[in-house]
Every structure is written in structure tokens, then in C-alpha cells.
N, CA, C and O of each residue as an XYZ file, in Angstrom:
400
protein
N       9.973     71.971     50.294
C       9.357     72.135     51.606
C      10.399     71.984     52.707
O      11.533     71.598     52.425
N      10.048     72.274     53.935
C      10.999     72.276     55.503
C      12.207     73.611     55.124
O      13.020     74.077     55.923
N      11.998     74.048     53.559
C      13.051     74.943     53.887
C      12.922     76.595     54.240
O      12.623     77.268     53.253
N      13.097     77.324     55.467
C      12.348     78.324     55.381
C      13.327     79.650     54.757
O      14.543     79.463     54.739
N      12.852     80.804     54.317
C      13.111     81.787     53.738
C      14.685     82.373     54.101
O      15.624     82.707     53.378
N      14.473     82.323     55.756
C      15.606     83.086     56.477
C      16.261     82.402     57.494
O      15.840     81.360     57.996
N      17.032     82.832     57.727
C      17.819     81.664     58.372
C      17.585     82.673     59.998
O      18.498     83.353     60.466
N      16.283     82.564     60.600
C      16.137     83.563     61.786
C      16.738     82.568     63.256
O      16.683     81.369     62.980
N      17.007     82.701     63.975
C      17.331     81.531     64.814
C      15.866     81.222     65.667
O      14.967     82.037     65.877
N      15.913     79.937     66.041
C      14.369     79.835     66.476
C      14.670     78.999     68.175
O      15.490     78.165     68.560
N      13.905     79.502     68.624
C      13.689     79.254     70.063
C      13.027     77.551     70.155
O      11.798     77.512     70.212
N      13.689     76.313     70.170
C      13.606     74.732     70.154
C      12.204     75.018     71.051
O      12.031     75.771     72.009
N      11.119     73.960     70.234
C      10.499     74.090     71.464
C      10.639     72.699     72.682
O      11.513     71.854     72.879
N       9.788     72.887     73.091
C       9.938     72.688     74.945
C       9.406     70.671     74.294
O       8.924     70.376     73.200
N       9.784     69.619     75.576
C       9.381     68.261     74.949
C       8.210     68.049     75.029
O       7.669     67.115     74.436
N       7.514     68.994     75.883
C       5.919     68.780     76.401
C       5.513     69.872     74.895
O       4.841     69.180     74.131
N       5.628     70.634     74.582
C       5.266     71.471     73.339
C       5.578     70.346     72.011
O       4.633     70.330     71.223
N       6.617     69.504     71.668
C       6.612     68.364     70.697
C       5.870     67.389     70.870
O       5.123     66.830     70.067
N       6.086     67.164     71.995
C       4.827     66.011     71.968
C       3.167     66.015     72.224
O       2.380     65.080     72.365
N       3.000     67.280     72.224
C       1.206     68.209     72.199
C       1.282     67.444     70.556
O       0.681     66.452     70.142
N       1.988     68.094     70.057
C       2.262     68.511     68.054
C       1.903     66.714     67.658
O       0.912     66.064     67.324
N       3.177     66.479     67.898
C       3.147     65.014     67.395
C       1.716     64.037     67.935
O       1.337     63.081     67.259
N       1.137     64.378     69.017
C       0.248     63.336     69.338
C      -0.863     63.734     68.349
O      -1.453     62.866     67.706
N      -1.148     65.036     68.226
C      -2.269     65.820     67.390
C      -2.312     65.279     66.368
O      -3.442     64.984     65.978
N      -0.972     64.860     65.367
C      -0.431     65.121     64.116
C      -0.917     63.497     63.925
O      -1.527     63.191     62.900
N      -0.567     62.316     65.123
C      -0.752     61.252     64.934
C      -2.255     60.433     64.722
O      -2.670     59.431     64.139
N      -2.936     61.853     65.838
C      -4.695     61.424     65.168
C      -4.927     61.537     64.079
O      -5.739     60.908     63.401
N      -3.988     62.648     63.687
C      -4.750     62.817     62.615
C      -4.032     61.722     61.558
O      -4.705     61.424     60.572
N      -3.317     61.390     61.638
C      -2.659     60.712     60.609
C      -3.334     59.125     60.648
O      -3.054     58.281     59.797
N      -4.446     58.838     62.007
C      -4.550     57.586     61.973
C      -6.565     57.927     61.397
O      -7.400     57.120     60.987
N      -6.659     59.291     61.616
C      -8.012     59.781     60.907
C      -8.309     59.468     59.200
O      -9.313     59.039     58.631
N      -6.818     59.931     58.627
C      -6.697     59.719     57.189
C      -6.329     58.349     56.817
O      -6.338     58.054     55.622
N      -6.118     57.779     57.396
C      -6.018     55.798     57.239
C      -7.277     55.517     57.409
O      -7.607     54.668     56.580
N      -8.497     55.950     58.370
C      -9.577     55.806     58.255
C     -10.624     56.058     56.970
O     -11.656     55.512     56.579
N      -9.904     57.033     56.586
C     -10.859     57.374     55.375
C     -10.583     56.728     54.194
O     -11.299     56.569     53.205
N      -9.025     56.239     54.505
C      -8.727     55.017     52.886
C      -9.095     53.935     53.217
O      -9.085     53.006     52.408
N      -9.650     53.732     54.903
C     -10.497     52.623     54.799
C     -11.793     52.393     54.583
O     -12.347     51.321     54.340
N     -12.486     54.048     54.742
C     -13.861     53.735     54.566
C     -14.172     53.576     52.488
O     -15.044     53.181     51.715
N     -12.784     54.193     52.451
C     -12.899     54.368     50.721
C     -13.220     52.400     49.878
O     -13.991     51.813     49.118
N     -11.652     52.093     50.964
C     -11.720     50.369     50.270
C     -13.166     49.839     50.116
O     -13.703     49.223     49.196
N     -13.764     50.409     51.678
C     -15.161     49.732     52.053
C     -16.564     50.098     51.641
O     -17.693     49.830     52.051
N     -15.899     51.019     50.391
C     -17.114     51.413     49.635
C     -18.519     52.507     50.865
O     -19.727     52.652     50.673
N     -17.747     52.979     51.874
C     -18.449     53.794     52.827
C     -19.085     55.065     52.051
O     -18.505     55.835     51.286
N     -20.776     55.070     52.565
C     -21.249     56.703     51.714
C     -20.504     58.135     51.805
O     -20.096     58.764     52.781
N     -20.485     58.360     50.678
C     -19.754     59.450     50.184
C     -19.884     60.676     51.451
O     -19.003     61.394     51.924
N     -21.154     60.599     51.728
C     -21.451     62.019     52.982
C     -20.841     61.538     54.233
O     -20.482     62.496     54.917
N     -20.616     60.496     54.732
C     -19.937     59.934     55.788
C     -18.318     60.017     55.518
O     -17.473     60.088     56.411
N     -18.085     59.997     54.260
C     -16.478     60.074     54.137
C     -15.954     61.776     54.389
O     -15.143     62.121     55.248
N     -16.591     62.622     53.485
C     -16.479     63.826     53.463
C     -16.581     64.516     54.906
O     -15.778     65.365     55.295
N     -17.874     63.956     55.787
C     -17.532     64.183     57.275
C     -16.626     64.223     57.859
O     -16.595     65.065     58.756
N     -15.614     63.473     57.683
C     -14.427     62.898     58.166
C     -13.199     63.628     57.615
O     -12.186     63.934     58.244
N     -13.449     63.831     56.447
C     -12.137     65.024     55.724
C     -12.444     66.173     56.206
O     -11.527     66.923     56.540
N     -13.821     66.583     56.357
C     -13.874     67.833     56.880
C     -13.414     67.726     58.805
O     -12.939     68.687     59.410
N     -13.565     67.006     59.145
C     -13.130     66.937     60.648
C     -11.250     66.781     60.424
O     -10.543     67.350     61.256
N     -10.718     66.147     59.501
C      -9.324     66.499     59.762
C      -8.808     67.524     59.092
O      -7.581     67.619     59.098
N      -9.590     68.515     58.372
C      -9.118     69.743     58.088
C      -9.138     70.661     59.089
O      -8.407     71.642     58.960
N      -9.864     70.550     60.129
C     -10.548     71.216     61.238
C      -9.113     70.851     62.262
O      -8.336     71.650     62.784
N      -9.114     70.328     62.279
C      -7.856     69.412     63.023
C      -6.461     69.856     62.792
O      -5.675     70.000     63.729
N      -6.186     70.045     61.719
C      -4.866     70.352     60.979
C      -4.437     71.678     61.180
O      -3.352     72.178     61.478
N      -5.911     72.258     60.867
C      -6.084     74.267     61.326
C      -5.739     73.861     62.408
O      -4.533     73.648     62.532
N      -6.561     73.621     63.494
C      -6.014     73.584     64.785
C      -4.340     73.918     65.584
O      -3.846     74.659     66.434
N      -3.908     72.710     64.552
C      -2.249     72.230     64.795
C      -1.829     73.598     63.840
O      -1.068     74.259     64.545
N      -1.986     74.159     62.759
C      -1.232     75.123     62.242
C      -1.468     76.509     63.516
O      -0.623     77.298     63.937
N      -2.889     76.393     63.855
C      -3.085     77.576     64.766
C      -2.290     78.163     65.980
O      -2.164     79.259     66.525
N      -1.662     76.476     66.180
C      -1.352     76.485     67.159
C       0.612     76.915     67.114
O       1.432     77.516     67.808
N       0.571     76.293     66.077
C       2.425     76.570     65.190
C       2.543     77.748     64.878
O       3.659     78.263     64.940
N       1.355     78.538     64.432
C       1.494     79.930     64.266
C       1.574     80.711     65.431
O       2.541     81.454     65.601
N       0.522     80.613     66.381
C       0.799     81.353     67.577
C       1.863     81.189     68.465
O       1.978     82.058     69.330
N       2.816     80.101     68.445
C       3.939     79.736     68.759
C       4.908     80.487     67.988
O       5.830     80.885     68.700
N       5.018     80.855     66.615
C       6.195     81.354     65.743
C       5.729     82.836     66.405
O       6.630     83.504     66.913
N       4.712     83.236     66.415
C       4.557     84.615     66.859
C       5.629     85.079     68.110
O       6.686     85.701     68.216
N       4.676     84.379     68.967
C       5.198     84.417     70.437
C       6.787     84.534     70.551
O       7.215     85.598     71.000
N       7.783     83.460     70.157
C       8.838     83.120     70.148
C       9.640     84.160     68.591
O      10.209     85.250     68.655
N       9.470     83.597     67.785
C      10.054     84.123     66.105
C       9.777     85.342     65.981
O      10.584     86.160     65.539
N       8.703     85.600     66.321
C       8.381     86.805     65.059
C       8.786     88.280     66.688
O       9.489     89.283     66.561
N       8.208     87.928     67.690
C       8.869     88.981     68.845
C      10.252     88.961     68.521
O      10.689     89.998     68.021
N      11.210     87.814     68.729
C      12.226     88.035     68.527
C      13.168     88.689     68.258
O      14.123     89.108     68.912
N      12.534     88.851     66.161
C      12.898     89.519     65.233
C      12.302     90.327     65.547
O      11.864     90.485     64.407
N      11.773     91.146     66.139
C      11.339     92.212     66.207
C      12.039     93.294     67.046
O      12.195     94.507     66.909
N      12.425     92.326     68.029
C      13.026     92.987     69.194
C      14.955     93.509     68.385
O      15.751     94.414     68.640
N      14.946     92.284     67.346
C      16.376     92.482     67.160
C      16.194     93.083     65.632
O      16.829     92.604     64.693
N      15.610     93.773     65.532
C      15.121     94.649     64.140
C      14.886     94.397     63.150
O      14.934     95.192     62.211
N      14.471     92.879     63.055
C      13.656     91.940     61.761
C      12.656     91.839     61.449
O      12.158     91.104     60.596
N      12.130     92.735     62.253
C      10.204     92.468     62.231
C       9.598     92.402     61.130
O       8.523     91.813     61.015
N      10.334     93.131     59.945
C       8.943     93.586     58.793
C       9.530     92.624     58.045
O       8.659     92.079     57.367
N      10.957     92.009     57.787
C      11.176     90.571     57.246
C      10.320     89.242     57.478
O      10.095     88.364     56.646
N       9.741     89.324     59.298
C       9.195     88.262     59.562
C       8.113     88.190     58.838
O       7.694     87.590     57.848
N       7.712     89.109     59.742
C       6.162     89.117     59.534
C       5.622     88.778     57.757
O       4.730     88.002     57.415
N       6.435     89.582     56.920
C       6.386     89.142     55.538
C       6.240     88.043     54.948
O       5.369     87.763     54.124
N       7.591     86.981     55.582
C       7.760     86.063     55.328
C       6.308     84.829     56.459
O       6.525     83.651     56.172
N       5.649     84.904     57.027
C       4.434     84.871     58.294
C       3.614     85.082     57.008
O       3.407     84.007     56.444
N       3.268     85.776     56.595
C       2.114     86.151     55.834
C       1.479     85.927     54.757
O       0.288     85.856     54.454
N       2.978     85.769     53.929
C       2.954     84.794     52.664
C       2.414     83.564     53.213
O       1.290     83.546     52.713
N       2.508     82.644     53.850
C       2.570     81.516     54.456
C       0.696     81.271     54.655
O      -0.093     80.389     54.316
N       0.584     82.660     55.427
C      -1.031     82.684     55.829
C      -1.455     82.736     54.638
O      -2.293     81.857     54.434
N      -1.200     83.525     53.559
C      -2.307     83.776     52.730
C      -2.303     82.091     51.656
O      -3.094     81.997     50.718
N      -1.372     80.979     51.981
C      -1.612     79.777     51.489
C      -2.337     78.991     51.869
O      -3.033     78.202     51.230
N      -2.174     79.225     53.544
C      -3.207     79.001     54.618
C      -4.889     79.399     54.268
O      -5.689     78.786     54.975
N      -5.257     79.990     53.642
C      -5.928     80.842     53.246
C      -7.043     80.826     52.211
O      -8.176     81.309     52.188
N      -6.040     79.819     51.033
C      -6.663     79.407     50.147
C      -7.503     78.093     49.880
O      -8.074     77.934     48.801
């Protein structure tokens, strides 16, 4: 994992764009400590699953949002500098994991 396909150069994002990501990333990360706590605490099964399904919802979100960012920035890029059908390829594979 972290290693990507091509070595495309990527446009850093902005500190207000990292720290959108990271604060998102941190609910959610304090969402899934919740659920190994409702697990310890013997919490009903339909109340736990609520909760996984709300940080899957969450996670899409943050990928939705990483994707429309690689678009915008990456994948124009390469496009502009005659990489497009590499990107997008390598974009797509990605979605269709997204996917499953």
C-alpha cells in the first residue's frame, strides 16, 4: 500500500485541504474505538452495525472527496501533458475496488 503505479507528479495539497482530510479521518478513527467499545460492552448487535454502517458512509465521503481532488489536479494534468488514458486507467482500477 501508499505505493502508487506511476510516478505522475502531484500537485501538494493546500494546509486547509490536509487538515479538512485529517480531521474527517480522526472522527472517524475515534468512531471505530467506539465500536470496540460498544463490542467490550456487550452493546446490541443492531446498534453496533449502525455505527459501522455510519463510518463506511464517512470513509466514502473522505475517498469522494480524494477522488475528486486527484481528478481536478492529477488526472487534468496528465491529460493536459498526454497521460490521460494512463491515468485514468490507473483511477479506475482503484474505483472498481472502491466498488466492491
Amino acid at each position: 500500500m501508499g505505493e502508487h503505479l506511476h510516478d505522475h507528479p502531484t500537485t501538494p495539497r493546500t494546509k486547509d485541504e490536509k487538515q479538512a482530510i485529517v480531521n474527517r479521518l480522526k472522527r472517524i478513527e475515534g468512531q471505530v474505538r467506539g465500536i470496540q467499545k460498544m463490542i467490550e460492552e456487550d452493546r446490541y448487535c443492531v446498534d453496533v452495525l449502525v455505527q459501522i454502517s455510519a463510518i463506511n458512509a464517512a470513509l466514502k465521503k473522505v475517498g469522494f472527496s480524494v477522488t475528486e481532488r486527484h481528478i481536478k489536479h492529477c488526472v487534468s494534468d496528465a491529460i493536459k501533458s498526454g497521460e490521460g488514458n494512463e491515468t485514468i486507467e490507473e483511477l479506475m482500477e482503484v474505483m472498481q475496488q472502491f466498488s466492491k
